[in-house]
N, C-alpha and C positions, 0 to 999 in steps of 0.2 A: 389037189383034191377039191371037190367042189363043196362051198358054202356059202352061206345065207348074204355075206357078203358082195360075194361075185351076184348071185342073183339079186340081187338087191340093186347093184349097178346097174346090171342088164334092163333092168326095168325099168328105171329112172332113165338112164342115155333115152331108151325107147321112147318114152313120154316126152321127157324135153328136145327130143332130136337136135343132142349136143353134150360131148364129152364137157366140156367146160359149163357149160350149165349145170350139169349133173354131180359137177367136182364140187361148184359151189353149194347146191341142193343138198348136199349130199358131208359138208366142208371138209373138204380133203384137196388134194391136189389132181390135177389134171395127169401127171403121170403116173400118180396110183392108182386113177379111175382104168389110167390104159392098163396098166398091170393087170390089173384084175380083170378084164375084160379076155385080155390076150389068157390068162391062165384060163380062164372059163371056157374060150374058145380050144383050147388044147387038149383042156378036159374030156369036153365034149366032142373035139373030132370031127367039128362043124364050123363056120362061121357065121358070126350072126348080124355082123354089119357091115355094108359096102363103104368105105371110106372114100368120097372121089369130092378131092381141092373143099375139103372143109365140111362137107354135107354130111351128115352121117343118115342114114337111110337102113331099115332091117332088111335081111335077105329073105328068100322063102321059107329058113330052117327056120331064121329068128322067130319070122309072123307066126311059124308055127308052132315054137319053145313060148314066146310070150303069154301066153294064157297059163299058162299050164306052171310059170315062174310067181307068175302073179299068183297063183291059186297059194302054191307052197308058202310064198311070203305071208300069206293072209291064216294060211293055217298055222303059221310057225306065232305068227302076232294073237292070236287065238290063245293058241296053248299057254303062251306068259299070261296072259292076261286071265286064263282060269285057272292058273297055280296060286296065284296074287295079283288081284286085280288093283290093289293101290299102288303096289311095287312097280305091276308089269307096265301102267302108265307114264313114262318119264318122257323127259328132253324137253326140245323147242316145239312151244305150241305158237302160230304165227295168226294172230286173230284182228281184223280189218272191220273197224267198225263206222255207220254214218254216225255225227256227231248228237244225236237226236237221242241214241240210244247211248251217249255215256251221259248225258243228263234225266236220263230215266235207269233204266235196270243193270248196266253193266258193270255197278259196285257190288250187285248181288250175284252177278255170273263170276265175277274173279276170286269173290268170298267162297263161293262156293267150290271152286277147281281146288282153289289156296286149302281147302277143308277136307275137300274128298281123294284128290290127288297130289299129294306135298311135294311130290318129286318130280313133278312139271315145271316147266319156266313159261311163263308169258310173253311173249313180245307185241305189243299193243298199238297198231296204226291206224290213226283217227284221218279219213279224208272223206272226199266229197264219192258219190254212189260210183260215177263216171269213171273214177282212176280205181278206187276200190273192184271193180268188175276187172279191167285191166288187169291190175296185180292178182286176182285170183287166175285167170285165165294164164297168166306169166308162171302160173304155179310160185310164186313171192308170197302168198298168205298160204294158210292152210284154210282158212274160212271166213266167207266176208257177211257179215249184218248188213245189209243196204238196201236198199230201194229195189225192193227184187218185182220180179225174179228176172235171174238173168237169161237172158235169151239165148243160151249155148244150149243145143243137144245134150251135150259132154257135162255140164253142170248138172248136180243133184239141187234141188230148191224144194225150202218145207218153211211156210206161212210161220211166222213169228209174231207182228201183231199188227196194229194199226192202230195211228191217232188221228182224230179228227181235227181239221184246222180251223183255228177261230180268228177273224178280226181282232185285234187289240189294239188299245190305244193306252195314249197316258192322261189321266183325266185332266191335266193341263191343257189340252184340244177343245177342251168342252164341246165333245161328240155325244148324241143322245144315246141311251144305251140300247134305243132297237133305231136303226138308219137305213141309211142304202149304200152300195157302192159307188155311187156315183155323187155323194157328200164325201166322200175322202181325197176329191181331184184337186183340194187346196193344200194337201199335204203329201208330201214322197209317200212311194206304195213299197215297205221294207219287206224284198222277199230274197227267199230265197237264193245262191249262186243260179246265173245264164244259163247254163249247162245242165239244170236239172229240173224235172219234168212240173214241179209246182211251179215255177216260173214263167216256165212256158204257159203255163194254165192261167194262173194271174195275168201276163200279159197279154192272151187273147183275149180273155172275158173283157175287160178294159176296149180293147181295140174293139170289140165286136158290138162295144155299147157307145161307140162313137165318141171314146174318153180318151183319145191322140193325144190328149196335152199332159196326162198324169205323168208325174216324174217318179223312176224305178229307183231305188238304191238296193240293186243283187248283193246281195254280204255270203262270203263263201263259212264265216266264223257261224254258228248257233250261236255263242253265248254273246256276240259283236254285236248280234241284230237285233238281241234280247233285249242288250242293254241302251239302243239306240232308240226302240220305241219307249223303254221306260225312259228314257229323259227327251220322251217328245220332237223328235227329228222327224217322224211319220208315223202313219199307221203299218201295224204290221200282222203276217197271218202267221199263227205258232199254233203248237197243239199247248193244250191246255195244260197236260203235263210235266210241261219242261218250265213252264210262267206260276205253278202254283205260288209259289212264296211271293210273287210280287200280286197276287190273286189276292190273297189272304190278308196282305198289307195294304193293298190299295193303291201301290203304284201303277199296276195296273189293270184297265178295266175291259169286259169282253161285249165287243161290238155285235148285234144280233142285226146281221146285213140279209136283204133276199138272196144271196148268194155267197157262198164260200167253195173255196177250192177242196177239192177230193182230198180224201186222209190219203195219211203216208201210212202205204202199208209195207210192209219189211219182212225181208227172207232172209234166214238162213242158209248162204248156198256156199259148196264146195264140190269138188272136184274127188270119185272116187279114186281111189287108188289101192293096192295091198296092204295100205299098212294102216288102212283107216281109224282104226280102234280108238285112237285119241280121240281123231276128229269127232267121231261119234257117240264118242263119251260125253264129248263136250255137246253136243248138237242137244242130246237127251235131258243134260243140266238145263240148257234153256229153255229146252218144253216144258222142264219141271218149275222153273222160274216163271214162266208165264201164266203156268194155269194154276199156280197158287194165291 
């Protein structure tokens, strides 16, 4: 007989196009994904995937049961969720954050799940924007914070916030406090990892002012590079918000240069699916967190 289980499978092989992805997504075993697959197929009197040497592919019934499985899941995750919306929230929520943002608000987004949904788990992956998009895209997160937006059609993106980057030094440099970028070519320029778009930006501005000789130290850690300008290895470019306590102390001081690199502006992005409701519980806490 058919249930929310079997659909639920059906859905997921579909999206991941792969029994064994779907076992894992899903954590079961590979031959219980087939079970259930083969009952739903028998149920229904139809087949819904061509299996040929490992590929799994939907047929024409599948392309044309798939929306219409999707829908049911989505209404089924509905109805929990407005019987008891604290209850109907549970399980693994999988959330992929840039390091930028566990040193600014993401103590107040976990406070907050921890408060309004107690019967969620977090699982919490701190990386750089570049892998973070990846694993959202692998469907491995359920929602990444990064460096958006991400350039998939298929991805959902909603603006989260932006911090502007300042010059920093350690007043051990004896840097003036309004300069130029091009008095910093006596000391390493501490940015951000290779692979991500302030770096790139910091190193052309450099290259395009004819400053070839500046030495780069990319640090893929925030709090590594944090701590590398406050004990005077170079100057470096932070948003202000992640450096207050050394602001406030005086380890560190902010460079006012003709130039600074673009703020890091950051999205919210995941990937719809049927059973969003989590997701989007949580999307709505971080709007609430931000515009308070």
């Amino acid at each position: 007989m058919l249930n929310l289980k079997q659909l639920e499978t059906f859905v997921w092989i579909a999206n991941l196009g792969s029994f064994r992805h779907a076992a894992d997504h899903l954590c079961t075993t590979q031959p219980a994904i087939s079970t259930r697959i083969s009952n739903l197929e028998e149920s229904l009197g139809a087949q819904l995937f061509n299996r040929d040497k490992g590929a799994v592919t939907l047929t024409a019934k599948g392309r044309e049961l798939l929306p219409l499985a999707e829908n049911i899941l989505a209404k089924a995750a509905q109805f929990c969720y407005r019987a008891n919306a604290a209850t109907a929230l549970s399980g693994l929520l999988r959330i992929g954050v840039a390091e930028t943002i566990v040193h600014t608000w993401l103590p107040q987004l976990l406070a907050a799940i921890n408060d309004k949904y107690p019967d969620i788990e977090v699982e919490l992956v701190v990386d750089l924007t570049v892998n973070l998009s990846k694993e959202l895209l692998a469907h491995n997160i359920d929602i990444a914070i990064l460096l958006g937006p991400v350039p998939e059609p298929s991805v959902i993106n909603h603006m989260a916030c932006e911090y502007p980057l300042h010059w920093v030094a350690s007043p051990s440099l004896e840097l003036e406090a309004k300069s130029t970028t091009s008095s910093f070519a006596n000391w390493p320029i501490i940015t951000y990892a290779r692979n991500t778009l302030p770096y790139h930006e910091v190193a052309r501005h450099f290259a395009d002012n004819n400053l070839r000789s500046v030495q780069f130290y990319s640090v893929s850690s925030l709090s590594t590079g944090v701590k590398m300008v406050e004990n005077g290895v170079g100057v470096g470019s932070l948003p202000r918000e992640v450096i207050e306590p050394q602001l406030q102390t005086g380890a560190l001081q902010i460079i006012d240069a003709e130039w600074s690199p673009s703020p890091l502006k950051f999205t919210v992005s995941y990937l719809p699916s049927p059973d969003n409701i989590l997701v989007e519980a949580t999307v709505g806490l971080v709007k609430e967190i931000i515009d308070a």
